[in-house]
C-alpha positions in Angstrom: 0.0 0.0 0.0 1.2 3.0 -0.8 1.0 6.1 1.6 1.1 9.7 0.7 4.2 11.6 2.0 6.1 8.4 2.3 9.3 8.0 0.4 9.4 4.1 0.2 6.4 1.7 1.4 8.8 -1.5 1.9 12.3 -2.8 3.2 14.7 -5.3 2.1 17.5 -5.5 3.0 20.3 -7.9 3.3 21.5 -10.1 6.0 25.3 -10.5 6.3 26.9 -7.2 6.5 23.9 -5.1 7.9 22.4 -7.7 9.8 24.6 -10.5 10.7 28.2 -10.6 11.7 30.6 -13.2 12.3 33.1 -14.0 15.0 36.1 -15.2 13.1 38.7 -15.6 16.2 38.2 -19.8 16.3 39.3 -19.9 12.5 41.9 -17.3 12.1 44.0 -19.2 15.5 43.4 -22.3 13.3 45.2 -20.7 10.1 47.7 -19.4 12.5 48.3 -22.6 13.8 48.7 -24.6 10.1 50.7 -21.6 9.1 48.4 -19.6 6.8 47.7 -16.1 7.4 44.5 -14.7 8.5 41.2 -15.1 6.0 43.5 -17.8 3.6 40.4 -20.2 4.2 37.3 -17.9 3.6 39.4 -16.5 0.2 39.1 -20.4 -1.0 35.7 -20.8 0.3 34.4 -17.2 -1.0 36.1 -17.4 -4.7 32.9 -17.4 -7.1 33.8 -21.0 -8.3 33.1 -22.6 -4.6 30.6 -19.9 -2.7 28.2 -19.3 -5.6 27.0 -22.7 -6.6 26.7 -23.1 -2.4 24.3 -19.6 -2.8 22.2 -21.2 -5.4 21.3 -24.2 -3.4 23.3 -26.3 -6.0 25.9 -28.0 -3.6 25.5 -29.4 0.6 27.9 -27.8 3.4 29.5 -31.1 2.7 30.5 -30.7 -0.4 31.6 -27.0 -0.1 33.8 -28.0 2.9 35.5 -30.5 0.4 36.4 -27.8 -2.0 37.7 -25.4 0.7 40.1 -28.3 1.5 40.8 -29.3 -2.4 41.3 -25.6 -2.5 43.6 -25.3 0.4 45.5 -28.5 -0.7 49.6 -27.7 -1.5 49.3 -25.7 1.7 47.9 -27.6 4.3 47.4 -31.3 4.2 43.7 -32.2 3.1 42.5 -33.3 6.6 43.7 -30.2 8.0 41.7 -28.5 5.0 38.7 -29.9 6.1 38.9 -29.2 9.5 39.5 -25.2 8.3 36.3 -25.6 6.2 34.1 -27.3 9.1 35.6 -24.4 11.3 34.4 -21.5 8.9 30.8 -23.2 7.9 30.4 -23.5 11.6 31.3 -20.2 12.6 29.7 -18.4 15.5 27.6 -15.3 14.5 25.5 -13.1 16.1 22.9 -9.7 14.6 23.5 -6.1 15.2 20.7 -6.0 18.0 20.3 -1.8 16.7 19.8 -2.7 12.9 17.3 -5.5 14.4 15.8 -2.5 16.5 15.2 -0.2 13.7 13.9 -2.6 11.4 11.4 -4.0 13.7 10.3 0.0 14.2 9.9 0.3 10.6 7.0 -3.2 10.5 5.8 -1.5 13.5 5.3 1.7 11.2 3.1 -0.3 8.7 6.2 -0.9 6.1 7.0 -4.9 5.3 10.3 -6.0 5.6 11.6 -8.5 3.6 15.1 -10.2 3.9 16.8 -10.9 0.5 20.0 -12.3 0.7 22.9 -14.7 -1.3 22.4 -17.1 1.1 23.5 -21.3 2.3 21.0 -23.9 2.0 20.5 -23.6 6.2 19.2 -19.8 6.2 16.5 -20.9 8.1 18.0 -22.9 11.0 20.9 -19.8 10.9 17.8 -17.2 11.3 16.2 -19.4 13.9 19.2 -19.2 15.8 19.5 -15.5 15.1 15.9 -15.2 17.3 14.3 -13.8 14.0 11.9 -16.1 13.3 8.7 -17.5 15.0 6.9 -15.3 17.4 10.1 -13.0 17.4 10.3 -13.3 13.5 11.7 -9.7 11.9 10.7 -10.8 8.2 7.3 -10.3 6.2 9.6 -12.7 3.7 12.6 -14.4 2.8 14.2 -14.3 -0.2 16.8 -16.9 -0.2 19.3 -17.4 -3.2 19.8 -21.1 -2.4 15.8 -21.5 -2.5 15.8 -19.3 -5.7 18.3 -20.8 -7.6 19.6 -16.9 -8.3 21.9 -14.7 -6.5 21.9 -10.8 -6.1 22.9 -9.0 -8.4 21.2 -11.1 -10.5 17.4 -8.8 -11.5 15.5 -11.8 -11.1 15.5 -12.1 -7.5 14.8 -8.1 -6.7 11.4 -8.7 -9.2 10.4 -11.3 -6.7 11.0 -9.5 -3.6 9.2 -6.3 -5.6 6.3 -8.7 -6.2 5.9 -10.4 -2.6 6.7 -6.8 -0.9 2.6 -6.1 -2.5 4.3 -2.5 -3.7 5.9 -1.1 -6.5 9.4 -1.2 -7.3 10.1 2.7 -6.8 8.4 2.2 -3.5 11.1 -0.1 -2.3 14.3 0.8 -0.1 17.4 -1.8 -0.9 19.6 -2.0 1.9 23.0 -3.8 1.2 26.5 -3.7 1.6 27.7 -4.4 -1.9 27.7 -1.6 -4.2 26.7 -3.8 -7.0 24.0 -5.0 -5.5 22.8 -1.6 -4.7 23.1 -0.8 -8.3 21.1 -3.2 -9.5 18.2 -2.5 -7.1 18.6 0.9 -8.5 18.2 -0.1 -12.0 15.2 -1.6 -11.4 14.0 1.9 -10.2 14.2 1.3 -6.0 15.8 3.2 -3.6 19.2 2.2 -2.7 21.4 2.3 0.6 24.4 1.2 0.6 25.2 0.3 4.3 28.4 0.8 6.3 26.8 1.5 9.9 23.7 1.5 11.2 23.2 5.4 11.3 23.2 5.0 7.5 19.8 2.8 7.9 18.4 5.2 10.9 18.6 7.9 8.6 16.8 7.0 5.8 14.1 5.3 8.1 13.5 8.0 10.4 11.7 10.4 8.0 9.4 7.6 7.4 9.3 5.8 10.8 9.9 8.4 13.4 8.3 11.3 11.1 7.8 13.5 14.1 11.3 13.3 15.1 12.7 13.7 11.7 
């Protein structure tokens, strides 16, 4: 529904980045102890070869831990591979409790919010552990690449988001921490944010949420 004076009627936005964050101590004192600098395991695991046929559902955890360690393999023995791929698909996260705060104002303002994100197979047991589902649930949807088959920036999953937000396109804030996948949101005629802190998201919302205070 679209509401006179309002600059956007919905909000997606995108989970890891401006949502989620991870703890990556555990893995980084594993590298450091098999000898390979800091973030050596998520660069195999996060080169488009391995991490994007994960985000389209294609492969299991299983299967991307393999390649982490088939990717790691000339450097560490493949064992000790695996065990730095089981350590980063298992690592501990936790969600900005103010971005949870201000998105939860803005449903309590009227405005969906809908989640799309290049996500693993397990989104919903890692949202379930986030506390953002069931009676606590934060989403109107979720748009899941691995459910969709298509990752962001790909225009095919911001029309479905568009079409099960109930609004227009140009009513529709993007939030997301990947300038390309603001860009394409913008294309497609929404508004865009690209996120760095959560005083970026407060301040686009408050003129719609907090209008008084604005």
């Amino acid at each position: 529904m679209t509401i006179p004076g309002r600059a956007f009627d919905a909000v997606l936005s995108d989970l890891d980045n401006v949502i989620r964050f991870y703890d990556m101590a555990e893995l980084e004192q594993r590298e450091a102890e098999a000898g390979l600098p800091p973030g050596s395991t998520a660069e195999v695991a996060f080169a488009p070869e391995n991490d994007m046929p994960l985000m389209r559902g294609e492969i299991t955890k299983e299967r991307w831990v393999e390649t982490i360690a088939r990717g790691l393999a000339g450097r560490v023995p493949l064992e000790r591979g695996r065990e730095l791929g089981n350590v980063l698909a298992e690592t501990k996260f936790w969600a900005d409790e103010t971005v949870v705060g201000l998105l939860r104002d803005a449903r309590a303002a009227g405005l969906p919010v809908l989640l799309v994100t290049n996500a693993t197979p397990w989104l919903a047991d890692d949202l379930a552990l986030l506390g953002l589902t069931g009676e606590d649930g934060l989403f109107d949807a979720v748009l899941s690449s691995a459910d969709l088959g298509v990752t962001k920036p790909d225009p095919r999953i911001y029309r479905e988001a568009v079409r099960r937000a109930g609004v227009a396109a140009d009513r529709c804030l993007f939030v997301d921490d990947r300038r390309e996948n603001v860009d394409a949101a913008v294309a497609l005629g929404m508004r865009g944010l690209l996120y760095r802190e959560p005083a970026d998201l407060a301040a686009v919302l408050a003129p719609v949420v907090y209008p008084r205070s604005a």
